[in-house]
C-alpha positions in Angstrom: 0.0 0.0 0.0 1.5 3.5 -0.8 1.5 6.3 1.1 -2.0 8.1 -0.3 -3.5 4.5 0.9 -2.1 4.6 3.8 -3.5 8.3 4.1 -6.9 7.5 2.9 -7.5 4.5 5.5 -6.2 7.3 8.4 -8.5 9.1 7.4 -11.3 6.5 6.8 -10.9 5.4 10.4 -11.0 8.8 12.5 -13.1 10.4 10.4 -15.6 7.7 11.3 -15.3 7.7 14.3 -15.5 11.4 14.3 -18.8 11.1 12.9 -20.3 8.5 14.6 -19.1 10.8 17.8 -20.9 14.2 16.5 -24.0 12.1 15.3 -24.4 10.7 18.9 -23.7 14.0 20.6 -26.3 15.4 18.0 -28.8 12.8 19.4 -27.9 13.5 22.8 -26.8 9.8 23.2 -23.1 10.3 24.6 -22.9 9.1 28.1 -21.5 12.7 28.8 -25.1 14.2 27.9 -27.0 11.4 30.1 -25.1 11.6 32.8 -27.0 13.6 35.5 -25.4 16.8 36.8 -26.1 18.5 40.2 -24.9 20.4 42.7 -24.0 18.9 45.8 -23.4 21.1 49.5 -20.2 20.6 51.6 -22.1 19.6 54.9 -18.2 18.9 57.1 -14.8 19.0 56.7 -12.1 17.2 58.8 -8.5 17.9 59.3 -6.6 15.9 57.1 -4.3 13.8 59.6 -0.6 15.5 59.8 1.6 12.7 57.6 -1.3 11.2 55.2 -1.6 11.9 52.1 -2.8 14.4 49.5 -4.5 11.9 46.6 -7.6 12.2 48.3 -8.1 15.2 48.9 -9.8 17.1 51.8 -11.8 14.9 54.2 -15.3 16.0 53.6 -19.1 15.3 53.5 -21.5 16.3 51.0 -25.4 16.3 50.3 -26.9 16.4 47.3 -30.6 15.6 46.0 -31.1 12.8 42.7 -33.4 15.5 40.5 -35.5 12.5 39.1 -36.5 11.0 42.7 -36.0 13.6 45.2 -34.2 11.3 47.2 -31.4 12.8 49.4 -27.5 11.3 49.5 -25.1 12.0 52.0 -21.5 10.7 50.9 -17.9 11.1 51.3 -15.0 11.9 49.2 -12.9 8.5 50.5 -11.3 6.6 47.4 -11.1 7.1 44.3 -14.2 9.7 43.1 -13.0 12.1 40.7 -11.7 14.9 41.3 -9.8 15.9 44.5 -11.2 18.7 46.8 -8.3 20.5 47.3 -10.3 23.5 49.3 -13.2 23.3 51.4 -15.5 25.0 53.6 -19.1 24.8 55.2 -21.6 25.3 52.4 -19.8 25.3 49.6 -21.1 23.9 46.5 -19.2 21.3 44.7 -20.5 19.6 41.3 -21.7 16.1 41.2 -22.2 14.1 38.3 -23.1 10.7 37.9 -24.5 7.9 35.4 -28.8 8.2 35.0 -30.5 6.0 37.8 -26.8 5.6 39.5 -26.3 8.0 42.1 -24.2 5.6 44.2 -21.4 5.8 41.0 -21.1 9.9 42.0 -18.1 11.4 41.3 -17.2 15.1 42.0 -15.9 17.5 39.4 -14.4 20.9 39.6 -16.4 22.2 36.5 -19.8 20.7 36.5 -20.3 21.8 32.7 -17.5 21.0 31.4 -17.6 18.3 28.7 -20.8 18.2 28.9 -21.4 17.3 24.9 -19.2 14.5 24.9 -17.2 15.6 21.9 -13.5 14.8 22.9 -13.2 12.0 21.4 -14.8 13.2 18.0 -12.8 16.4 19.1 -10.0 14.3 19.0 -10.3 12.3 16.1 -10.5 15.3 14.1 -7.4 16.4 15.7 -5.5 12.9 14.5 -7.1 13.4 10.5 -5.3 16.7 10.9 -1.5 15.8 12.1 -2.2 12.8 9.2 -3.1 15.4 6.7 0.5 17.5 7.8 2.3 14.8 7.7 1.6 14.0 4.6 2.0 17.4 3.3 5.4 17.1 4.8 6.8 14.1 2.9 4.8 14.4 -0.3 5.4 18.3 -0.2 8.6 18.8 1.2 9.3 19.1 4.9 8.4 23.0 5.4 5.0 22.5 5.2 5.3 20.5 8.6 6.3 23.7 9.8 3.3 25.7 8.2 0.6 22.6 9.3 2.5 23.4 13.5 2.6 26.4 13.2 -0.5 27.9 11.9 -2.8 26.7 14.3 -0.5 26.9 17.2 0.0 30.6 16.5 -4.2 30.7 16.6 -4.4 29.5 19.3 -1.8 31.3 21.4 -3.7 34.7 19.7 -6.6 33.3 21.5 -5.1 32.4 24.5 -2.8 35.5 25.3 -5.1 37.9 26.0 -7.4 36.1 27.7 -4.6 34.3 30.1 -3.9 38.6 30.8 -7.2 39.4 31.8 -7.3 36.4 34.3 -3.7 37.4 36.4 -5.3 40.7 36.0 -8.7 39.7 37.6 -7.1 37.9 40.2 -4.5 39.9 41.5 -7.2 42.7 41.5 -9.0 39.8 43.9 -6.4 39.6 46.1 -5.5 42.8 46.9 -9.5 44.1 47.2 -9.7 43.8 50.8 -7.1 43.3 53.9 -5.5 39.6 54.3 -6.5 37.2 57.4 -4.2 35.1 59.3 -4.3 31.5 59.1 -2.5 28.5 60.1 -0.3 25.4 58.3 -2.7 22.1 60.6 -0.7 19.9 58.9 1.7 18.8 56.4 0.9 15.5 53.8 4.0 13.6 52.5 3.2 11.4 49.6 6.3 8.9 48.0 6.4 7.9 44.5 8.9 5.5 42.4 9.6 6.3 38.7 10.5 3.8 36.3 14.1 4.0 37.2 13.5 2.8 41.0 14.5 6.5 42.2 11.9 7.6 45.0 11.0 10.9 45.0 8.9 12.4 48.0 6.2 15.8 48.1 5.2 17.7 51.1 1.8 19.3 51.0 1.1 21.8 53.7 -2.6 22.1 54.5 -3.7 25.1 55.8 -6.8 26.6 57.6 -8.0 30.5 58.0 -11.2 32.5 58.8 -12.6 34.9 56.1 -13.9 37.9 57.0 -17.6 37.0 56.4 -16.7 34.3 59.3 -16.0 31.3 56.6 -13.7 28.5 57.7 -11.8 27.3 55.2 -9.3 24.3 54.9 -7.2 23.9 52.1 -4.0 22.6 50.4 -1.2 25.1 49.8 1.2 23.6 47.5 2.9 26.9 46.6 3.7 30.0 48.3 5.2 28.6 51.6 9.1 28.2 52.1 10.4 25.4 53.4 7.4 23.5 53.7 8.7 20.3 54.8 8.9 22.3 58.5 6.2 24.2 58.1 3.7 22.6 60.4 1.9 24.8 63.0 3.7 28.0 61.1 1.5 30.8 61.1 0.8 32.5 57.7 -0.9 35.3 56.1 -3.7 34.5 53.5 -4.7 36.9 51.2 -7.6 35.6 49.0 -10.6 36.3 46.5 -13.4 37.3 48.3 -16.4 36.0 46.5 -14.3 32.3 46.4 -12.1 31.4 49.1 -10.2 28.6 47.1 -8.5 31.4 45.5 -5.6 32.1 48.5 -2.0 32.9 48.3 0.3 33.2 51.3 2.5 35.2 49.2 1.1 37.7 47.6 4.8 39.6 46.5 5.2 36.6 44.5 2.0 36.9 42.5 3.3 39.8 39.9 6.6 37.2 39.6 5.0 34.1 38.9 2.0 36.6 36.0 5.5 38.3 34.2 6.8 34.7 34.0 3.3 32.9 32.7 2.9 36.3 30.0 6.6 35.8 28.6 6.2 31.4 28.2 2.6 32.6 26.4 4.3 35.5 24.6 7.7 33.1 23.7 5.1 30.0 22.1 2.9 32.9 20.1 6.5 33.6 18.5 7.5 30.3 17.8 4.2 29.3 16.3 4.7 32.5 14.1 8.4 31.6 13.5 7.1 28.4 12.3 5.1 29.5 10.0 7.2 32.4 8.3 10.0 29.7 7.8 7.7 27.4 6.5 6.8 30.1 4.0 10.2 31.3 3.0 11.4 27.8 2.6 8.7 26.4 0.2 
């Protein structure tokens, strides 16, 4: 089989499956679109226990109602069900989502909408008839039109994503700084131990912190950046600043804040080039 056959049954096979993907999320048939979505209601949170570790997330309860019964759950956030609550606090929503007639298969997500079509896969697929198509173009072509097929939609993208990424730091710095920080306290300090493929362990320190909003909101949460030597941090004190409408936004270090949005801007502004680079090469070389 030659290359264009080779090509064609690429082709043939994702785009299939691309179709059979949109058709379905047209019908509303993905399990994505049956899957029942509500909000659920942090009802406790316990201390995580100094030592454990992070994969599970907070320690919490949570409530929420099956929409096509009425019927009440209460459950926990033990094992393995989805995401990890890495924040919590008395009342606070969390999203639920869980097969149709299921509700004991619940598992919690950050973004209760997202995904909700069921299209990464198809999304995918399409994706996959794409890199085939530019790799294609690059042998049959000549190699500079791999840089042109990169390029193009990575410098789209990053057009797309620069200015938007701005307006975020800028929203939440201006968060941050909108009212005067609380003091809070490191309750504990979770050390998890992984082996890589090589046999070499390596070892993380998660210090879990606790502080008292203004409007009298207790909040517990993981604070994986902003605390020096966290290894010995446990029972430090530490000043939280965070976002007032949504307490999972925190920093203990708010001078590091502009750092850490200069450094994000120039990776976004340095990929936009190279995506552009890409292209103009491409260009001058065909």
């Amino acid at each position: 089989m030659d290359l264009q056959g080779y090509l064609a049954l690429w082709c043939g096979a994702f785009g299939t499956v691309a179709l059979v993907g949109y058709g379905l999320a047209l019908a509303g048939l993905t399990p994505a679109q049956r899957a029942v979505r509500v909000m659920g209601r942090i009802e406790r949170v316990r201390e995580p226990r100094h030592g454990s570790s992070q994969r599970d997330g907070i320690p919490v309860v949570v409530s929420f109602q099956d929409p096509s019964t009425g019927q009440e759950f209460t459950v926990t956030n033990d094992a393995d069900h989805g995401e990890r609550i890495a924040a919590a606090w008395t009342g606070r929503e969390v999203g639920v989502r869980y097969p149709r007639g299921r509700p004991h298969a619940y598992r919690f997500v950050g973004d209760l909408w997202a995904g909700r079509r069921g299209l990464g896969w198809p999304n995918f697929a399409v994706f996959l008839i794409y890199a085939g198509l530019v790799v294609y173009a690059a042998i049959d072509w000549g190699w500079p039109w791999a840089l042109i097929g990169f390029g193009g939609p990575w410098t789209v993208s990053g057009v797309f994503y620069l200015p938007q990424n701005a307006r975020v730091a800028n929203r939440r710095m201006d968060a941050l700084t909108s009212q005067p920080p609380v003091q809070g306290r490191v309750i504990a300090v979770l050390t998890d131990t992984d082996t890589d493929a090589d046999g070499d362990t390596m070892t993380s320190h998660t210090p879990v912190i606790t502080f008292t909003t203004h409007e009298g909101t207790s909040v517990t949460a993981y604070c994986p950046d902003g605390l020096p030597d966290p290894t010995k941090s446990y029972g430090r004190d530490v000043t939280i600043h965070y976002r007032p409408d949504d307490p999972a936004v925190f920093t203990p270090d708010l001078a590091a804040e502009p750092r850490s949005r200069s450094l994000d801007m120039t990776c976004s502004i340095v990929a936009l080039l190279l995506g552009v680079a890409a292209v103009v090469v491409g260009a001058v070389l065909l």
